[in-house]
TORLOZA-208564 format. One record per residue (C-alpha): residue in three letters; x, y, z; residue number from 1. Coordinates in Angstrom, 3 decimals, padded with zeros to 6 digits. Layout:
// residues N
(site ALA, (X, Y, Z), NUM)
...
This chain:
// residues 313
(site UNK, (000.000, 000.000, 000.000), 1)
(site UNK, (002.737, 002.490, 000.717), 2)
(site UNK, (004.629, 002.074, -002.800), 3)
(site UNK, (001.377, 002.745, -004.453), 4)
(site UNK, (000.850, 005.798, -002.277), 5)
(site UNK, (004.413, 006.536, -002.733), 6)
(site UNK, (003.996, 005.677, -006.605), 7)
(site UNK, (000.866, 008.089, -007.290), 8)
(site UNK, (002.788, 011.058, -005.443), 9)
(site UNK, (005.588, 010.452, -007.548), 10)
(site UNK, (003.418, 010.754, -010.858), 11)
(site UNK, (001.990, 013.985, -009.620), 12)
(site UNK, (004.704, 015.075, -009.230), 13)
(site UNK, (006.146, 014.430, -012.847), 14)
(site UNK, (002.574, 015.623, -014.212), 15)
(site UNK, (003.299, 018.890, -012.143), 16)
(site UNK, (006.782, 019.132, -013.482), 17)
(site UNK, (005.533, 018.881, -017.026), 18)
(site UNK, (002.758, 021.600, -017.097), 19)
(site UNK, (004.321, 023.817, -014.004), 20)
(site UNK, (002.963, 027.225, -016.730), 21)
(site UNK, (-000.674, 027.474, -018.244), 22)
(site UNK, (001.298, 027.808, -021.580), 23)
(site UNK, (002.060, 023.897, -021.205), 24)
(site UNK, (003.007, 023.274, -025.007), 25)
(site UNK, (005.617, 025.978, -024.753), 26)
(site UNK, (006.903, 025.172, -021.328), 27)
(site UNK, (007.220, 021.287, -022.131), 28)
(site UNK, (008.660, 022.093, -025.581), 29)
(site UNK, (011.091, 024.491, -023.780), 30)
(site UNK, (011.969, 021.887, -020.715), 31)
(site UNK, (010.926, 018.589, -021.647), 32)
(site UNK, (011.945, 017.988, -025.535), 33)
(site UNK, (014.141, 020.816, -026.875), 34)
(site UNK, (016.219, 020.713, -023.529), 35)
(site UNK, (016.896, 017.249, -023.687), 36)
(site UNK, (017.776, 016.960, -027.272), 37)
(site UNK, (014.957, 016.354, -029.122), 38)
(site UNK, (015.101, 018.533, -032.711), 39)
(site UNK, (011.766, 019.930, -034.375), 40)
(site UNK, (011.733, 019.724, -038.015), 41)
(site UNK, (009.325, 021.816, -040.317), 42)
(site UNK, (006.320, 019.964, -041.526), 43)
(site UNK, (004.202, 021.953, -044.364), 44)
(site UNK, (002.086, 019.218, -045.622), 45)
(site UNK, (000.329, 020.566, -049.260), 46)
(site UNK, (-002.667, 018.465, -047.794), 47)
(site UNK, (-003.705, 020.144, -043.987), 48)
(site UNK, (-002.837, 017.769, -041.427), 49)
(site UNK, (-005.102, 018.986, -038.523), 50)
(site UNK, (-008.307, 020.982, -038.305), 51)
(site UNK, (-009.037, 023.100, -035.359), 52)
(site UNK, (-011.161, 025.853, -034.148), 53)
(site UNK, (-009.930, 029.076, -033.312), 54)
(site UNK, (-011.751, 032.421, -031.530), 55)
(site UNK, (-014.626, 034.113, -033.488), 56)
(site UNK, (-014.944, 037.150, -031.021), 57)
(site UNK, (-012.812, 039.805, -028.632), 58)
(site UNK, (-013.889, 038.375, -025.445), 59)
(site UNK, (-012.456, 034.840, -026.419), 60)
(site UNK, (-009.374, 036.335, -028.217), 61)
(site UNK, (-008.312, 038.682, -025.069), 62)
(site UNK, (-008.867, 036.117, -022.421), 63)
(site UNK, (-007.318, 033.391, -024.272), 64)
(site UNK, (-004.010, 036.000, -025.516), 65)
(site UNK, (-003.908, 036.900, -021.443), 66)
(site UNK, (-004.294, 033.675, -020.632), 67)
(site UNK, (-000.969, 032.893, -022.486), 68)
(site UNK, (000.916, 035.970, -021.544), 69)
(site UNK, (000.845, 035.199, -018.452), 70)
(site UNK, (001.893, 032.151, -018.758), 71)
(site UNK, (004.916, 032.969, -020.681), 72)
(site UNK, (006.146, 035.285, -018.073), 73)
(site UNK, (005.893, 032.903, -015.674), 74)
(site UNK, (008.186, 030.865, -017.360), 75)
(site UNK, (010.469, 033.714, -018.203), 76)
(site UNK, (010.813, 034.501, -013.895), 77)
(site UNK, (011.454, 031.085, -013.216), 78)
(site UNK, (014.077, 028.949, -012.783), 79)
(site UNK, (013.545, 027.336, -016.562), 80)
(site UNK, (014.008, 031.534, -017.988), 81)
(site UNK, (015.269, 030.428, -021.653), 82)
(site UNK, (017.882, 032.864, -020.899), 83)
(site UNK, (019.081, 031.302, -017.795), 84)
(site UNK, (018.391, 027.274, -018.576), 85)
(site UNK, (018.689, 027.329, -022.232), 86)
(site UNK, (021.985, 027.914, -023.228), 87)
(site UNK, (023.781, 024.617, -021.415), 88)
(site UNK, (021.392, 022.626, -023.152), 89)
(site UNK, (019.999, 024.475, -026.443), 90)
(site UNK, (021.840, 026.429, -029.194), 91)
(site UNK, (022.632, 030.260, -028.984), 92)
(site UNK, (019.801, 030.901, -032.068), 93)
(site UNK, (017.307, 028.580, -029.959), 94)
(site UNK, (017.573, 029.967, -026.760), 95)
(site UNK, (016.872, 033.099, -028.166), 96)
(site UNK, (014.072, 032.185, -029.866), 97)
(site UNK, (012.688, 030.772, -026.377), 98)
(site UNK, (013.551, 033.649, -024.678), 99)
(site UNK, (012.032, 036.281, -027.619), 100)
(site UNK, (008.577, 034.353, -026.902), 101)
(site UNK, (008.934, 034.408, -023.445), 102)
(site UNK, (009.652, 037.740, -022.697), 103)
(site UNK, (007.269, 038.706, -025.224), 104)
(site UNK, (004.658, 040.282, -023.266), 105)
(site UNK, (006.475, 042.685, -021.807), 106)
(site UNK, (006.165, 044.207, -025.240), 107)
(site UNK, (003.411, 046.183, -023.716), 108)
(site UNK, (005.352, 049.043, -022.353), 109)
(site UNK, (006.366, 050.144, -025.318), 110)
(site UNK, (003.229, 050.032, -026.902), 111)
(site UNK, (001.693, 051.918, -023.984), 112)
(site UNK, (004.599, 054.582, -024.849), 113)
(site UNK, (003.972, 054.650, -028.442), 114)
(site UNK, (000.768, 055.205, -028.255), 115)
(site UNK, (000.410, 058.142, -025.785), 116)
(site UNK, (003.567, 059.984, -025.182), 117)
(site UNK, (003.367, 060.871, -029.216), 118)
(site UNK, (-000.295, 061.893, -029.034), 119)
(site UNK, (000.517, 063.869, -026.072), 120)
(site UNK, (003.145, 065.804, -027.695), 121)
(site UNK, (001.059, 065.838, -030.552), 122)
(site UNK, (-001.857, 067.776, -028.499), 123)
(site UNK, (001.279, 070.484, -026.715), 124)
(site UNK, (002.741, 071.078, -030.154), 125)
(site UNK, (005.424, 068.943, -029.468), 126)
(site UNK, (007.795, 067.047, -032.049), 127)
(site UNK, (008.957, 064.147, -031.392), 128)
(site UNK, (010.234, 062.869, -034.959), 129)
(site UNK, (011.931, 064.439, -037.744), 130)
(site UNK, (010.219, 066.621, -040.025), 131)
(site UNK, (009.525, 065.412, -043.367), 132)
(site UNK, (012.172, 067.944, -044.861), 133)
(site UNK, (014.731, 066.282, -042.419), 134)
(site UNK, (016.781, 063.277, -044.310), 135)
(site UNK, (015.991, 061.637, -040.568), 136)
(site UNK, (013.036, 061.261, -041.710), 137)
(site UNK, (013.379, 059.103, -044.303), 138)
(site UNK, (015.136, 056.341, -042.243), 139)
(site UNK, (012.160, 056.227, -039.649), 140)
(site UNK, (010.058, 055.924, -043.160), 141)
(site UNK, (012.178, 053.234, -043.934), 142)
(site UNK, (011.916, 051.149, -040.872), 143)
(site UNK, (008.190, 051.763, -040.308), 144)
(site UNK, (007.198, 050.597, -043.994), 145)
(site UNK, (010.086, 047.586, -044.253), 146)
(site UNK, (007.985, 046.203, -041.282), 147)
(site UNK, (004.606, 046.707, -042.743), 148)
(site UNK, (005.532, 045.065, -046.597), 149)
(site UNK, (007.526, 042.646, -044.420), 150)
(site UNK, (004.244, 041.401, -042.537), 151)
(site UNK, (002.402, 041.969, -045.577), 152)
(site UNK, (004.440, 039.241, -047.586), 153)
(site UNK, (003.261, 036.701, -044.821), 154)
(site UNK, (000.168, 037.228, -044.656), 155)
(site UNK, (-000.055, 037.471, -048.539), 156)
(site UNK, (001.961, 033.949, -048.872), 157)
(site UNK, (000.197, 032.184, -046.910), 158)
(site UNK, (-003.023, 032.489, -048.970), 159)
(site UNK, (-003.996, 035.476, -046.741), 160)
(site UNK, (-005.821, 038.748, -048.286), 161)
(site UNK, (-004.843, 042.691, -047.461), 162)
(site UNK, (-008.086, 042.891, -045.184), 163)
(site UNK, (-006.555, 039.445, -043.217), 164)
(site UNK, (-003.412, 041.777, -042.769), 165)
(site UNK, (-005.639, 044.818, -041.603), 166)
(site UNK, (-007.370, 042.844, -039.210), 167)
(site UNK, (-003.711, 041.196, -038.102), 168)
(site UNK, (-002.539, 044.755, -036.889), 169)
(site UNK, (-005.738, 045.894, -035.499), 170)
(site UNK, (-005.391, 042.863, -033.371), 171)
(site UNK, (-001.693, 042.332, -032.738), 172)
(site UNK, (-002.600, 046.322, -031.136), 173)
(site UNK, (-005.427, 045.631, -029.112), 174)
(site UNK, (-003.696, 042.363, -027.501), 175)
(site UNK, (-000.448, 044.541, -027.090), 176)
(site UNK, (-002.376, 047.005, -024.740), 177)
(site UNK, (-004.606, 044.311, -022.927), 178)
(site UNK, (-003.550, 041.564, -022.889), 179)
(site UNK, (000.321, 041.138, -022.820), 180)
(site UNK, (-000.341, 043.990, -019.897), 181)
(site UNK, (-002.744, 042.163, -017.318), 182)
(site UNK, (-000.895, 038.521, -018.756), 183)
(site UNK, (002.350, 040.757, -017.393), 184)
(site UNK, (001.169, 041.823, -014.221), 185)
(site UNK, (-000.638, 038.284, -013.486), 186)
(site UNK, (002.048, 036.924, -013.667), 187)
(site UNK, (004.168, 039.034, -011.358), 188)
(site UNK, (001.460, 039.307, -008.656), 189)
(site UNK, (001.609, 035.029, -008.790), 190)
(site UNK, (005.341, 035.193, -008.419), 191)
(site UNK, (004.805, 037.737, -005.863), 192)
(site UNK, (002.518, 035.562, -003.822), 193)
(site UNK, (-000.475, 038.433, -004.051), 194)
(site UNK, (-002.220, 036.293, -006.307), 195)
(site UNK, (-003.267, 032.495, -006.443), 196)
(site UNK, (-002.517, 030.527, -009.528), 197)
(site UNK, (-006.378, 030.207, -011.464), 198)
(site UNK, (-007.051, 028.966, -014.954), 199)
(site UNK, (-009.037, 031.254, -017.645), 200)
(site UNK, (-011.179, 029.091, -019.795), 201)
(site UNK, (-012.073, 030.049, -023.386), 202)
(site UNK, (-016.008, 029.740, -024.306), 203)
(site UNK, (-015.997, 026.796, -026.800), 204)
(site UNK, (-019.804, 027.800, -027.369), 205)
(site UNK, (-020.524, 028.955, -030.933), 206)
(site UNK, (-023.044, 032.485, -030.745), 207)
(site UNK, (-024.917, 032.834, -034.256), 208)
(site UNK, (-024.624, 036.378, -033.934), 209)
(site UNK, (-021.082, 036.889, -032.959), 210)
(site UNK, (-020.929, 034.713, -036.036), 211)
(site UNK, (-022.623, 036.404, -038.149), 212)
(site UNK, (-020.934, 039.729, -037.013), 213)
(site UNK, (-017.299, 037.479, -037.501), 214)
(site UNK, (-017.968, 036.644, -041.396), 215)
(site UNK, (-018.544, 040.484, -041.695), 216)
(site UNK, (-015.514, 041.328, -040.466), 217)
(site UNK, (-016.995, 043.552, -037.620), 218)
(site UNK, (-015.347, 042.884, -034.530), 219)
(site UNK, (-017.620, 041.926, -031.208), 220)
(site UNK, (-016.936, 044.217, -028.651), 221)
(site UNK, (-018.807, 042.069, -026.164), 222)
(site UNK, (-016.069, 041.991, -023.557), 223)
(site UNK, (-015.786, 043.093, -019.836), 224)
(site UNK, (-014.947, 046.409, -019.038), 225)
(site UNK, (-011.385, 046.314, -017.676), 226)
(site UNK, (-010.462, 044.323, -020.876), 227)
(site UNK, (-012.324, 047.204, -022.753), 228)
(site UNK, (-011.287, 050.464, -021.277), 229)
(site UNK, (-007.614, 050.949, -021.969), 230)
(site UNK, (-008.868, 050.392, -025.777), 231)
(site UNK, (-011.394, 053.023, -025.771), 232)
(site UNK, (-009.252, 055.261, -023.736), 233)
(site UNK, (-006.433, 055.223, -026.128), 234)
(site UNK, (-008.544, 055.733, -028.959), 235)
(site UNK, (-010.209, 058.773, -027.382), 236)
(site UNK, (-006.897, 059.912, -026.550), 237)
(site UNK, (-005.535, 059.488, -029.950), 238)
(site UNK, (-008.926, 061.083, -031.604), 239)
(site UNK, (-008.680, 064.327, -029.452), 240)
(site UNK, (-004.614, 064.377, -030.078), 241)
(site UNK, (-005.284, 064.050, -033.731), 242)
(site UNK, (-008.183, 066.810, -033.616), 243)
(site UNK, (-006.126, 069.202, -031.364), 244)
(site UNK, (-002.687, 068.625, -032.959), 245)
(site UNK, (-003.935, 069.317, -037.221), 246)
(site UNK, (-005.690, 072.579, -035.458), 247)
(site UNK, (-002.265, 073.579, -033.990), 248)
(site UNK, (-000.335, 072.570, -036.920), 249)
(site UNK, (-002.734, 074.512, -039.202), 250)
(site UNK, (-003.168, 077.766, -037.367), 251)
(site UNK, (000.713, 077.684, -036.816), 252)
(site UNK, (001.857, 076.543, -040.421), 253)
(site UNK, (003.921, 073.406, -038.812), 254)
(site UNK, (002.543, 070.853, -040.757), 255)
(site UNK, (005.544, 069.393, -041.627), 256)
(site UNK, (007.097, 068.972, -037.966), 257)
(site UNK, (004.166, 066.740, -036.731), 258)
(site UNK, (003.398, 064.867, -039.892), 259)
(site UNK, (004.560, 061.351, -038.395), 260)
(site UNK, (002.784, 062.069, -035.261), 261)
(site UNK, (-000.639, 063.064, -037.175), 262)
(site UNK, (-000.355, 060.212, -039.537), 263)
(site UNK, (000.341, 057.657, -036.399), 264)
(site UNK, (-002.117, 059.432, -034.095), 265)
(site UNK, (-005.183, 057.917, -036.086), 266)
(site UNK, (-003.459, 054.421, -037.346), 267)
(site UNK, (-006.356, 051.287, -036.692), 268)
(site UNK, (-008.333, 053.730, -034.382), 269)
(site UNK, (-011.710, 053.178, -036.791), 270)
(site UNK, (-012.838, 049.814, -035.543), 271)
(site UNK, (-013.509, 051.134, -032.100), 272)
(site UNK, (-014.792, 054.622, -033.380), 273)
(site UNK, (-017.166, 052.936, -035.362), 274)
(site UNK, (-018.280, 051.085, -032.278), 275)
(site UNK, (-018.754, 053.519, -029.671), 276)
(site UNK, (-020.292, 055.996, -032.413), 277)
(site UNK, (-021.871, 054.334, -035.549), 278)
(site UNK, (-022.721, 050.927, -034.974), 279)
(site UNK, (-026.038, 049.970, -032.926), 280)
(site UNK, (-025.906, 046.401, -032.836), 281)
(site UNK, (-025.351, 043.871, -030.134), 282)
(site UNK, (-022.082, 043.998, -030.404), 283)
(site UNK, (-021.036, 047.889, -030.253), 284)
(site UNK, (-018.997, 049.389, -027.561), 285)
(site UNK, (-021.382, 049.917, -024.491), 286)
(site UNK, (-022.283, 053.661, -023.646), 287)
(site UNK, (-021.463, 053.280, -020.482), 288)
(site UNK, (-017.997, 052.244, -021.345), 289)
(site UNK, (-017.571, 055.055, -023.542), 290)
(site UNK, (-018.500, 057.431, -021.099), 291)
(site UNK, (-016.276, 056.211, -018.438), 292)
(site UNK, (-013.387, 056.498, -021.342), 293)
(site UNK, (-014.176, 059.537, -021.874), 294)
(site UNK, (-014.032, 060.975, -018.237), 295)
(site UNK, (-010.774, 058.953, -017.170), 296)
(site UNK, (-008.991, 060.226, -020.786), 297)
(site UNK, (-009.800, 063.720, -019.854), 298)
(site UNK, (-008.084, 063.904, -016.742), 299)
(site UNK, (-005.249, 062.414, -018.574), 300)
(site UNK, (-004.873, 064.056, -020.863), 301)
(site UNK, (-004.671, 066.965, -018.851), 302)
(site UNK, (-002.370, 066.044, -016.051), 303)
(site UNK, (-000.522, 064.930, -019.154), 304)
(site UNK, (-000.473, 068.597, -020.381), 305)
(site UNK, (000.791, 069.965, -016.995), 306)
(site UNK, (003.580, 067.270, -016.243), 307)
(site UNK, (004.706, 068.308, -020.105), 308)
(site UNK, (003.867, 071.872, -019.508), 309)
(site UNK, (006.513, 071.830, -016.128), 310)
(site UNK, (008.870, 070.035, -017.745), 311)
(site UNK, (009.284, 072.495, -020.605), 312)
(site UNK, (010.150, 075.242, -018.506), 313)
């Protein structure tokens, strides 16, 4: 009786070992097979050799996406960090490759940065880039649109359309400022101990409407507010920056000095205008959300203005 009770305490403990992340296929990929020598090869089949189901709405998409952020950075402040473990056991290129995916969500900060410290600059009459008669400019140009055509060339080769690519930013946006930040911050409050590990399930439940609203190419905004907010904020943000900066740069004549920041100030903000303003079905932005937006991005944007406002003088 006692080696079987030793025996099943032993197996939980191996079962534990191998899915110690919510992002078990990467962390047993990472620990399990890569580590120990096992080599991947690339399979491309012209004949599909699995069929699966993926999310057909934001809700599903967000909590799924922070689902998997946080389990990443999990991974990345533990003991198996790519960083740390890899490289005894893993090739330079791998490791990095484990560690760009792990560390991945952290890629929120940035994003956060990018899209209000321009916008806020934008709104003072700040620049923040070269002008477009500045040979500067031209190499942020450069970098900005060799992304873009490079991300366009995947999606286009892999029997994708430009809409498929529109939709591809839009998202790879909206996760960036969601979900990679609460995934981040999950994560560090379980490390932490101010949080107990939980699971987030995705709704495997198929909604006719959300559906329907899907093969339109309307996105559902049927979500809960805290994964809502920061979206609308920023895009109210962005809207009154836009507004406020092409009135400065007009009445001043210094259209050329905030050209970048007008042109980014504005870039895949229409899905979530169109939401809180023009769309009426079940699936629009909620007025209540919008109005909370708007009151928190007002006071932002104006302590924004005074901390820039001090720091100028």
């Amino acid at each position: 009786m006692r080696c079987n009770v030793n025996a099943q305490i032993s197996y939980r403990l191996q079962v534990g070992f191998l899915y110690l992340s919510v992002a078990e296929d990467y962390f047993t990929g990472l620990v399990n097979l890569h580590c120990k020598g096992w080599k991947s090869v690339y399979c491309d089949p012209v004949r599909p050799a699995f069929l699966g189901a993926s999310t057909t709405n934001l809700n599903d998409v967000l909590v799924q996406s922070t689902r998997w952020s946080s389990g990443l950075v999990e991974v990345a402040l533990s003991r198996f960090c790519p960083l740390i473990y890899g490289p005894k056991k893993m090739s330079a290129l791998q490791t990095m490759c484990y560690g760009e995916l792990a560390f991945f969500p952290f890629y929120f900060f940035p994003l956060w940065c990018f899209a209000i410290i321009p916008q806020l600059c934008l709104l003072n009459g700040i620049a923040v880039y070269p002008e477009a008669s500045n040979w500067f400019f031209m190499v942020f140009s450069f970098v900005f649109l060799s992304s873009l055509s490079k991300h366009i060339q995947e999606v286009l080769s892999t029997g994708g359309s430009m809409r498929s690519w529109i939709n591809e930013q839009r998202m790879w946006m909206i996760r960036s400022v969601t979900c990679y930040l609460y995934g981040s911050l999950d994560a560090i409050m379980k490390r932490l101990g101010m949080k107990e590990a939980n699971f987030m399930t995705t709704n495997k439940v198929i909604d006719v409407e959300q559906t329907k609203l899907y093969q339109m190419g309307k996105i559902d905004f049927q979500t809960s507010i805290m994964l809502l907010a920061p979206l609308v904020i920023l895009t109210i943000i962005n809207v009154v920056s836009f507004v406020g900066g092409v009135t400065r740069a007009m009445v001043t004549g210094k259209f050329s000095d905030m050209f970048i920041q007008v042109f980014l100030s504005l870039l895949s903000c229409y899905p979530v205008i169109e939401g809180m303003i023009l769309r009426k079905d079940k699936g629009r932005i909620p007025p209540s959300v919008t109005i909370l937006s708007v009151l928190v991005s007002t006071i932002f944007l104006s302590l924004g203005s005074l901390v820039l406002s001090v720091l100028l003088k």
